[in-house]
DRENDREN-395288 format. One record per residue (C-alpha): residue in three letters; x, y, z. Coordinates in steps of 0.2 Angstrom, whole numbers, plus 5000, padded with zeros to 4 digits. Example, Ala and Ser with C-alpha at 12.3 -4.5 7.8 and 13.67 -1.06 7.14 Angstrom:
% DRENDREN-395288
ALA506249785039
SER506849955036
This chain:
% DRENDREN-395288
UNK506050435023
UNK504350345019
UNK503650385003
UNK502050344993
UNK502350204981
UNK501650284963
UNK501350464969
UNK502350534956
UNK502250574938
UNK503750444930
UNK503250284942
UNK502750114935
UNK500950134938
UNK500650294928
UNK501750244914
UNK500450204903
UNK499350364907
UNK499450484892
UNK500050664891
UNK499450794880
UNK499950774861
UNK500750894850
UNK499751054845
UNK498651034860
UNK498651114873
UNK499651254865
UNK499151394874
UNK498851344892
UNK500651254890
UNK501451404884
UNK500451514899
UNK501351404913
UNK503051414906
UNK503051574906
UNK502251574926
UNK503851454929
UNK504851564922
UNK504451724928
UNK505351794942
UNK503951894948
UNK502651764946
UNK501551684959
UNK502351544969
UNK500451444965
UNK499651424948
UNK497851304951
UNK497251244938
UNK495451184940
UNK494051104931
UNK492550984932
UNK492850794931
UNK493650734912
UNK494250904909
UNK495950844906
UNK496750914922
UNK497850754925
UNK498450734907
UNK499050934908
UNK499950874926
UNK500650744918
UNK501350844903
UNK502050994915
UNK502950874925
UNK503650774909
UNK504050944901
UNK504951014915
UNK505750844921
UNK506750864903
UNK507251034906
UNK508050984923
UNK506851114932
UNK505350964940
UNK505850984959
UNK504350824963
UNK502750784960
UNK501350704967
UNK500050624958
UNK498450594974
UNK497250464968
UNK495750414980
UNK495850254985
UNK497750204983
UNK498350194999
UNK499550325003
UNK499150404987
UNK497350464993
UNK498050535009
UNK498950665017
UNK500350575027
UNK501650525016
UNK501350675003
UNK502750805012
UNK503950665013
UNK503650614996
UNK504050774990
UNK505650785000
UNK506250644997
UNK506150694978
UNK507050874982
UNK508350814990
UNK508750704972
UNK508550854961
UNK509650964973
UNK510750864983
UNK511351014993
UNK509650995002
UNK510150815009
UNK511050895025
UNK509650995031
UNK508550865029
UNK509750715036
UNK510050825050
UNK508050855055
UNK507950665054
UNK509150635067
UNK508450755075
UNK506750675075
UNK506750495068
UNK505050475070
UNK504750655061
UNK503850575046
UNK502350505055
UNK502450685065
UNK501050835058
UNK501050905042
UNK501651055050
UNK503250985056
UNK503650885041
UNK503351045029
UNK504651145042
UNK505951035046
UNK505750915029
UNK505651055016
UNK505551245024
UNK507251245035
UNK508351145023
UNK507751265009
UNK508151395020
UNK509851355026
UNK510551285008
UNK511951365004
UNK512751484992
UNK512051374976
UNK511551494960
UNK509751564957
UNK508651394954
UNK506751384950
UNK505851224952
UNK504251174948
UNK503151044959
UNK501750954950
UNK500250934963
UNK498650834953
UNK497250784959
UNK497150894977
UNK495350854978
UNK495850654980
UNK496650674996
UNK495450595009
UNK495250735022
UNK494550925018
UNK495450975035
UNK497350905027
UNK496950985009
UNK496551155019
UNK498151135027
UNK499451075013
UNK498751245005
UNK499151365020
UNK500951265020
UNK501151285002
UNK500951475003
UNK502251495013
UNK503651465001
UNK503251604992
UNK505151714993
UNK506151584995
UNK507951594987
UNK509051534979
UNK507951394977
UNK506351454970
UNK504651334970
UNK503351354956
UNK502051254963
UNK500751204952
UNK499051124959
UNK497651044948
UNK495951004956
UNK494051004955
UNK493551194961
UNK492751094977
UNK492051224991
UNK493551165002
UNK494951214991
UNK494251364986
UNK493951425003
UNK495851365006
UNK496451464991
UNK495451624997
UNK496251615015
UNK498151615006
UNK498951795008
UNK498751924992
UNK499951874978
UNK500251704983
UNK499251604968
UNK498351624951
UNK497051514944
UNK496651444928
UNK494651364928
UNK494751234913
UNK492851234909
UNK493051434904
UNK494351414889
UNK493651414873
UNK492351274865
UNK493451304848
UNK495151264858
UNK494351114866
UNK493651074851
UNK495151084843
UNK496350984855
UNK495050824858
UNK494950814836
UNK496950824837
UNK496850664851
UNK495450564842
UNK496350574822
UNK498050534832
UNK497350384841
UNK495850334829
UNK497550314815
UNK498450214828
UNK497150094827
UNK496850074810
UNK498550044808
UNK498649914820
UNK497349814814
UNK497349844796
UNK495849934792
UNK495450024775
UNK496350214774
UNK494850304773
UNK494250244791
UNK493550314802
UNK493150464787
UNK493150664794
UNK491250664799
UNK491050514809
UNK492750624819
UNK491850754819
UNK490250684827
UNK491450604839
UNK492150774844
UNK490350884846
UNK489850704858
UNK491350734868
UNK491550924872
UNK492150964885
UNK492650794892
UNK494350744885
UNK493750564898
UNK492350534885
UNK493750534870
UNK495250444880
UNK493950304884
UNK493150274868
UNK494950274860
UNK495150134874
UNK493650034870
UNK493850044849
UNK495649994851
UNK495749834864
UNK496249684853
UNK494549564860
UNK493549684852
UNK492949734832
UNK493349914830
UNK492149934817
UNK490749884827
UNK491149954843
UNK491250124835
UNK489450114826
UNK488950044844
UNK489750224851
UNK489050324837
UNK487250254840
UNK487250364856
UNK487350524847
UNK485450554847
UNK485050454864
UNK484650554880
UNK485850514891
UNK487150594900
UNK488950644895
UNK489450514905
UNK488350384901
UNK488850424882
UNK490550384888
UNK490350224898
UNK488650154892
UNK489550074875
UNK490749964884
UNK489449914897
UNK488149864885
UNK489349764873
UNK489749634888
UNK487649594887
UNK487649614867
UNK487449404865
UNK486749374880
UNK484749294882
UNK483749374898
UNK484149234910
UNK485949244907
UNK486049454907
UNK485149444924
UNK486649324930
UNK487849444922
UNK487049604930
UNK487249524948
UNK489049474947
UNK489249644940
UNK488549734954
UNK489549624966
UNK491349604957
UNK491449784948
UNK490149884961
UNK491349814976
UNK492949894965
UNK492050064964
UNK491450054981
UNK493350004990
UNK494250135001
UNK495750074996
UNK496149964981
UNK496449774982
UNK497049634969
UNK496149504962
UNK497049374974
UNK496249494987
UNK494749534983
UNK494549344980
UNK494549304994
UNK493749455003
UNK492149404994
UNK492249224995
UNK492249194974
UNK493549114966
UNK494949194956
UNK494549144938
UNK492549204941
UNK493349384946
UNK494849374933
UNK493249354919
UNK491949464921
UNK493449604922
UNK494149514906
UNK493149664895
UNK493249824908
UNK495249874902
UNK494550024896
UNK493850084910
UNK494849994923
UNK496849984927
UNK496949784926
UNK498649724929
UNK499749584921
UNK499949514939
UNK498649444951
UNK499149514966
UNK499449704958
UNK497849804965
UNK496549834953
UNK496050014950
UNK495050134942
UNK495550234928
UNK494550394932
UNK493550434947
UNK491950474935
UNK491650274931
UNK491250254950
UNK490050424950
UNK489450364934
UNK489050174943
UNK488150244958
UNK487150384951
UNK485550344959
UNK484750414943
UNK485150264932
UNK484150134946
UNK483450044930
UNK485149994925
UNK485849844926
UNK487649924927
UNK486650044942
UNK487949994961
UNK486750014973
UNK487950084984
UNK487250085004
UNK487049894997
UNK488849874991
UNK489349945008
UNK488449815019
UNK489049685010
UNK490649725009
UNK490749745030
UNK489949595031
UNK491449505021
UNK492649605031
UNK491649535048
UNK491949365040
UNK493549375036
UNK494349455054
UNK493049325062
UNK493749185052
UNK495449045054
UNK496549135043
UNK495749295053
UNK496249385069
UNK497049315083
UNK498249335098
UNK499849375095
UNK499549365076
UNK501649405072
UNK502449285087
UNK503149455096
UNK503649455112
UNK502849545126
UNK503949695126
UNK504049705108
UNK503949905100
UNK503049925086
UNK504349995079
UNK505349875079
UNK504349755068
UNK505049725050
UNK503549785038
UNK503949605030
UNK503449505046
UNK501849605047
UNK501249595030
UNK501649375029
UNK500649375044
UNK499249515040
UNK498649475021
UNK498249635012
UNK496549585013
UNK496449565032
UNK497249745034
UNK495849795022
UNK494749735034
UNK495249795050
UNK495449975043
UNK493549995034
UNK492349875043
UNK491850005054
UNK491750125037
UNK490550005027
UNK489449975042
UNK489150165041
UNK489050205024
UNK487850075025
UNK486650165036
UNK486449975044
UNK486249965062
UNK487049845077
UNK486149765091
UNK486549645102
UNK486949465094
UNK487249495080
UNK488849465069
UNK489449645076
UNK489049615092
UNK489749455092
UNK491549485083
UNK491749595095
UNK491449485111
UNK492849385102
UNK493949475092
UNK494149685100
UNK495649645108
UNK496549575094
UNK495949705081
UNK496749845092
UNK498249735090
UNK498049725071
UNK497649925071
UNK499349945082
UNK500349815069
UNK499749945053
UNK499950095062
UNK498250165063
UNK497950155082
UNK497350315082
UNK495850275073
UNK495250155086
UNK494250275098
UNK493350375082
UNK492750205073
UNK492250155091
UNK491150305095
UNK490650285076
UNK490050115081
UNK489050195096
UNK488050295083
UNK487450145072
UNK486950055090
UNK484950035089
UNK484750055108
UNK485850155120
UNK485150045133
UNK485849865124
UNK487149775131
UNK488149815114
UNK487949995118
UNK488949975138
UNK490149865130
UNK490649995114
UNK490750145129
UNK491850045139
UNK492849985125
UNK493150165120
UNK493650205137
UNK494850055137
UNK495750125119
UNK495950305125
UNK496550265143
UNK497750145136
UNK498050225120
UNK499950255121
UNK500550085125
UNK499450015112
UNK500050115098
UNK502250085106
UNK502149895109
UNK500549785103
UNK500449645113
UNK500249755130
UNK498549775125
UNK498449595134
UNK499649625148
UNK499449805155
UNK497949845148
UNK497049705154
UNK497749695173
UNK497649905177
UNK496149915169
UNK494649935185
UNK493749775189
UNK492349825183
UNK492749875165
UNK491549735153
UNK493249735142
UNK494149665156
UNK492749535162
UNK492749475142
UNK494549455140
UNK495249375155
UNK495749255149
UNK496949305138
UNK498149385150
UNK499549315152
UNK499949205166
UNK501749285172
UNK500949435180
UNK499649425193
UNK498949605201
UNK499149595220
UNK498549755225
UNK496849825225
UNK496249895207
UNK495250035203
UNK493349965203
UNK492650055189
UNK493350185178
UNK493350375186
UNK492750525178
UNK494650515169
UNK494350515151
UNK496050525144
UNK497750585149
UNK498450685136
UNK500350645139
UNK502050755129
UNK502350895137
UNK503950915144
UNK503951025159
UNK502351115169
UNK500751145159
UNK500451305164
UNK498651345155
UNK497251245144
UNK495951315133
UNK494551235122
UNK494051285103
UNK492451365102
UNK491751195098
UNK492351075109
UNK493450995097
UNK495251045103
UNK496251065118
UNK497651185117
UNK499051175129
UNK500451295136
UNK501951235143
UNK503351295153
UNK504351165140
UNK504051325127
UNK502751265117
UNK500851245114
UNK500051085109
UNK498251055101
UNK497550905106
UNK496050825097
UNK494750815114
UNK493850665104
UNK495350545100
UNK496550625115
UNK497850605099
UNK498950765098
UNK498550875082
UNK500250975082
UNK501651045092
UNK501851225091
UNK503751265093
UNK504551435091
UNK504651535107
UNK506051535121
UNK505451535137
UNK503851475147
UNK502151495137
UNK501051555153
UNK499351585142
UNK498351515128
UNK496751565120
UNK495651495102
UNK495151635093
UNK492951635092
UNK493051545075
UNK494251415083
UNK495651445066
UNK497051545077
UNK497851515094
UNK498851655102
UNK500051605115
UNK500851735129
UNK502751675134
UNK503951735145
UNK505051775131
UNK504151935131
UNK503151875115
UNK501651855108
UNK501251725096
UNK499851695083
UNK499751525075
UNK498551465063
UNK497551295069
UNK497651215053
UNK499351195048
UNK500351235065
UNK501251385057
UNK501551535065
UNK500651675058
UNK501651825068
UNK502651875080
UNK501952015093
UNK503452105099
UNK503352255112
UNK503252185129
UNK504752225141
UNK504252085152
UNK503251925153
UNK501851925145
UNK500351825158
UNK498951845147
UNK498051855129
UNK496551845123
UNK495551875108
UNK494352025107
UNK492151945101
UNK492551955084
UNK494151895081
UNK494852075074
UNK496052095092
UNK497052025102
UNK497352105120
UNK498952045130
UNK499552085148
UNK501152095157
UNK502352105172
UNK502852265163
UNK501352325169
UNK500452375151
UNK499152285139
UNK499452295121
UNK498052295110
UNK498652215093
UNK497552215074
UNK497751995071
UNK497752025053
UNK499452145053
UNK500152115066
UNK500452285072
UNK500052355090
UNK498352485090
UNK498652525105
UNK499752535123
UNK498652545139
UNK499752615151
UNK499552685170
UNK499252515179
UNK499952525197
UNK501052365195
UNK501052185184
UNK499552155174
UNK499051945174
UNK497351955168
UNK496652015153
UNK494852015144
UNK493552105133
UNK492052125140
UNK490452035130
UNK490052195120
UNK491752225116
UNK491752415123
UNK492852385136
UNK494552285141
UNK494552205159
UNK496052175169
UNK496452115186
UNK496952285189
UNK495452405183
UNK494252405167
UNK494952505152
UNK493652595138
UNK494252555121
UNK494252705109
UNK493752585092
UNK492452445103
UNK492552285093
UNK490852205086
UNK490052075098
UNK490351895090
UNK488751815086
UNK489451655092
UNK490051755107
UNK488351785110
UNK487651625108
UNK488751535119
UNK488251525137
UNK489351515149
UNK489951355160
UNK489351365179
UNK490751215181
UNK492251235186
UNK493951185195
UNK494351275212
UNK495851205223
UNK495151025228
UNK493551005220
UNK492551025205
UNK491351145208
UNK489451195199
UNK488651335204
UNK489851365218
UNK489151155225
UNK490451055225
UNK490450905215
UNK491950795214
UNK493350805225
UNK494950795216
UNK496550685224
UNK498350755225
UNK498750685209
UNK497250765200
UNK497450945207
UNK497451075191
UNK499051205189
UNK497651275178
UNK495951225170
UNK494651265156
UNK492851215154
UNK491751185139
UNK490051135141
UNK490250975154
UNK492050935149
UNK493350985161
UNK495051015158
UNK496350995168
UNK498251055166
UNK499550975179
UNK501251015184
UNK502150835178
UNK501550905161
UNK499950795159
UNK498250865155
UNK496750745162
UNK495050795155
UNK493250735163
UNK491550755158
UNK490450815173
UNK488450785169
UNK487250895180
UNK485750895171
């Protein structure tokens, strides 16, 4: 399995990263012990705080603790910025891959899901949490009782709010496993996304901890224990007199640093680097003990002030610039690179970039090697940087600056010889993606030039800059769109391509610009061909190019790169059609689609037994909802768009929950198949209908039936609540609801689609519109505002957006 290099507590690059000294900490250690070690305890502890609590330091010491008592299951340490450690997809595998070493009984379960499913890691999070973790835990055999602990720091790194929500619905459903138990313990800023998430976990599933809320005298206590250990460390080392620093200059040091342990792990840094006199710097920290300036700037200001200490005007003004640029492009990365990289990403030579970090080790990870990625040591240095209320500084990054910049290197650097081009890895045509060696990609693709292809499009927006025709947008793209899909193909992130595209439409200064046409076909061109792009790169230049309609601007552009083995004979398509993507892995009939209340999703019911979600945007499929045993004949989003419920000829219905892909319960009662389900207004209900000729009336948060409607004179295939949620309307007759539900102000706010699908045509208000060939003809439809969808019978969904205004 793929795993993210450094995620976990005992790797290489958190070696150096310290853990809580002795007598410190003594009472919230002592607290999660006994949480680990209770049998009735929660399955989640968070512990939360503000930035420089110390949350990462306590993580680090759980995991160490626990590691030595045999008990750590894995950990993972997300950091913003690194790679695979600020994102969501490699974090279950990580933690798999670490549970199956500490319980090797675990490997055949997940040995067995990977042949299964080779490809499962790059699959949802869903599927990796059920086949990856849940099943094997669940089918392990007849080991002793075993509780583990997983160490989770840093939740509020991971790049996407929609992932977090969903790692903490997954998480909360390991609570009652045996014989192995998980402890789970989560540290993160008390951000409104995870606290929401922690609010929608079931009763009994977590406790909390908020970091800021224990006592000033413990606080006090632990950073005085930190500072003497350290501040003796140093004087040791360098041979100073034995009563330096004395009690009181400590205990200054303590009252400037409460409540951040950051201000007192930094200092301890800066006081204690060999380059530097200890003496001094401390008087130079000490000086700030009066000054009005944040806790943060007491913490950083020192070291930054000390590189201009000897410096005349003309030369700090020189300083402050390749500051800004060297140091302000570090904070400002997505992702961090080396020297060697960012060398040459900002066009400066190595030993100019390799100096002016020469005096930030204590505030940046600055490696022995020169081709080891720079990073920060803690996230508050960047906030710190960028605060737009230190403007007068000469530290202050002007961040919507950095941005442009830096998309303007990563334009130069894609546009330049050592740049993008055909065929950038010698593959041939037919080659799959995956099976490319990683090496041949990364001699080929420098990590800077990945860099590039994967944030240009994010500077260029966080720069607020907009594109017009002719310019060095404009122009890279005229030359070079064809072989960035193929680089975004050869690093895996194909399924980015259509998003930075639309993106790029947004930041377009007019929609009439020849820039703009080009961006809209371009998008087209990725989503119809979307599939073969992300299974074998270099088909972007041979089937992409000759079944793409002659009058695509993609097409016309790129010509003349398509190879000259295969010629089209017949007649192509003359424009694109009102196609907009083809949503393609079903296995048998789609028998009904439904958008979210916003547009975003398509959800699909299959007679293969599952649903899929589809994002509408991307045309990418979110998650794969597997559990039932016969056809799914009927779908439906719940009004707030979290839940899907599926109707299936297994005489089931199920509720699922958006986020994650789990399934929330299992609605059993139905003698027959079940043809329809739908939610009532306010998301309270769901109402299903059979060919056992009853509707059920089900309470969503339970699970449990309200209510059997009985009497209908045969099957019943159609079932809704009426806009005021007094009644239930069925194909068969309209049935009064003893307990109406509450209309839902969205329900009410929605106005209804006059579009819609109907044998041969597309249809608005009852003109027809579009006639629809063979191919195209629905087994079943849905509409949301002008976007139709279309569900067919070789199990593909088409979806077309259909303007009347």
């Amino acid at each position: 399995l793929p795993t993210a290099e450094g995620a976990s507590f005992d790797s290489h690059v958190e070696e150096h990263n310290s853990t809580c000294l002795p007598n410190t900490r003594i009472e919230l250690l002592h607290h999660i012990r006994g949480w680990v070690n209770d049998e009735n305890g929660k399955p989640i502890f968070w512990l939360n705080g503000a930035a420089g609590t110390g949350k990462s330091t306590i993580a680090r010491t759980v995991a160490r603790m626990f590691a030595g008592q045999r008990q750590l299951g894995a950990s993972f340490f997300f950091k913003r910025g690194e790679g695979e450690r600020g994102k969501a997809k490699r974090f279950l595998t990580t933690i798999a891959t670490q549970l199956a070493i500490r319980v090797p009984e675990l490997r055949p379960g997940i040995t067995k899901a990977i042949d299964a499913d080779p490809a499962i890691s790059d699959k949802t999070l869903k599927n990796q949490f059920d086949q990856l973790i849940l099943q094997p835990l669940l089918e392990v055999g007849n080991l002793p009782a075993l509780v583990l602990i997983v160490v989770i720091d840093a939740l509020d790194e991971c790049e996407q709010d929609s992932d977090i929500r969903a790692i903490l619905q997954l998480l909360s459903r390991t609570k009652g496993l045996k014989p192995v138990s998980l402890r789970i313990l989560v540290t993160s800023r008390p951000e409104l996304h995870i606290r929401l998430g922690f609010r929608r976990m079931p009763d009994g599933t977590y406790e909390d901890l908020i970091l800021h809320d224990v006592s000033k005298e413990t606080i006090e206590h632990d950073i005085r224990v930190y500072l003497e250990y350290e501040l003796t460390r140093i004087r040791e080392e360098r041979s100073l007199p034995l009563d330096w620093p004395g009690q009181r200059c400590v205990q200054t040091l303590v009252n400037m640093a409460v409540p951040l342990f950051i201000f007192a792990a930094t200092l301890c840094r800066f006081v204690g680097e060999p380059s530097g006199n200890p003496r001094r710097r401390l008087q130079d920290i000490l000086r700030y003990e009066t000054a009005d300036v944040s806790k943060l700037g007491m913490t950083y200001l020192p070291i930054l002030e000390s590189l201009f200490a000897t410096q005349d005007r003309k030369e700090k003004m020189k300083l402050s610039r390749e500051f800004q640029e060297i140091v302000g492009s570090i904070v400002v990365l997505e992702s961090p690179l080396s020297i060697n990289s960012l060398a040459r990403l900002l066009g400066k030579a190595k030993d100019d970039i390799s100096c002016r970090l020469d005096s930030l080790h204590s505030v940046l990870g600055i490696p022995n090697r020169d081709d080891v990625p720079v990073r920060l040591l803690h996230l508050s240095f960047r906030e710190f940087l960028v605060d737009t209320s230190s403007k007068k500084s000469p530290f202050w990054v002007d961040e919507r600056a950095t941005h442009e910049k830096l998309a303007s290197h990563c334009i130069e650097l894609m546009s330049s010889s050592n740049g993008l081009r055909q065929n950038m890895c010698g593959l041939q045509p037919g080659t799959l993606r995956s099976e490319v060696d990683e090496g041949i990609i990364t001699s080929h693709l420098s990590p800077e030039l990945q860099y590039a292809c994967c944030y240009w499009v994010y500077h260029l927006k966080q720069s607020q800059r907009h594109v017009s025709d002719k310019d060095s947008t404009d122009i890279f793209l005229q030359k070079h769109f064809l072989h960035w899909l193929e680089a975004m193909s050869l690093v895996g992130d194909t399924n980015k391509c259509a998003y930075l595209l639309q993106t790029l439409c947004t930041l377009v200064n007019l929609s009439t610009s020849t820039l703009s046409s080009f961006l809209q076909d371009a998008r087209r061109f990725t989503l119809r061909f979307r599939h073969i792009l992300q299974d074998a790169p270099l088909q972007i230049y041979s089937s992409a190019l000759i079944f793409a309609p002659v009058a695509s601007i993609v097409r016309k552009a790129f010509v003349d790169e398509m190879p000259g083995w295969i010629k089209a004979l017949s007649k192509r398509e003359d424009d694109w059609d009102a196609c907009r993507s083809v949503l393609e892995g079903h296995a048998g009939v789609v028998s009904a689609v439904v958008f979210s209340p916003d547009g975003q999703l398509v959800a699909s019911a299959s007679y293969d037994a599952t649903v899929r979600v589809w994002e509408v945007a991307t045309g990418s499929c979110r998650s794969v909802l597997e559990g039932h045993t016969g056809w799914v004949k009927a779908v439906a989003f719940s009004p707030d768009g979290q839940l899907v419920a599926s109707a299936s000829c297994d005489t089931t219905v199920r509720v699922w929950e958006v986020a994650t892909g789990s399934c929330r319960s299992v609605l059993e009662g139905h003698t027959g198949w079940v043809k329809a389900v739908v939610f009532s207004p306010d998301g309270q209900l769901v109402a299903s209908a059979s060919y056992d000729a009853t509707v059920w009336v089900w309470e969503v948060a339970t699970g449990s039936c309200r209510s059997v409607l009985e009497g209908h004179a045969g099957g019943v295939s159609a079932v809704a609540f009426s806009p005021d949620g007094q009644y239930l309307q069925t194909d068969r007759q309209d049935i009064p609801l003893r307990s109406p539900t509450t209309p839902s102000p969205l329900f009410q706010r929605t106005q209804l689609s006059h579009i819609f699908a109907q044998d041969q045509w597309i249809t608005s208000d009852q003109r027809r519109l579009l006639w629809l060939p063979s191919e195209y003809r629905p087994t079943c439809s849905t509409v949301n505002k002008d976007v139709v969808c279309l569900g067919h019978s070789s199990g593909r969904i088409t979806l077309l957006q259909v303007r009347t205004a």
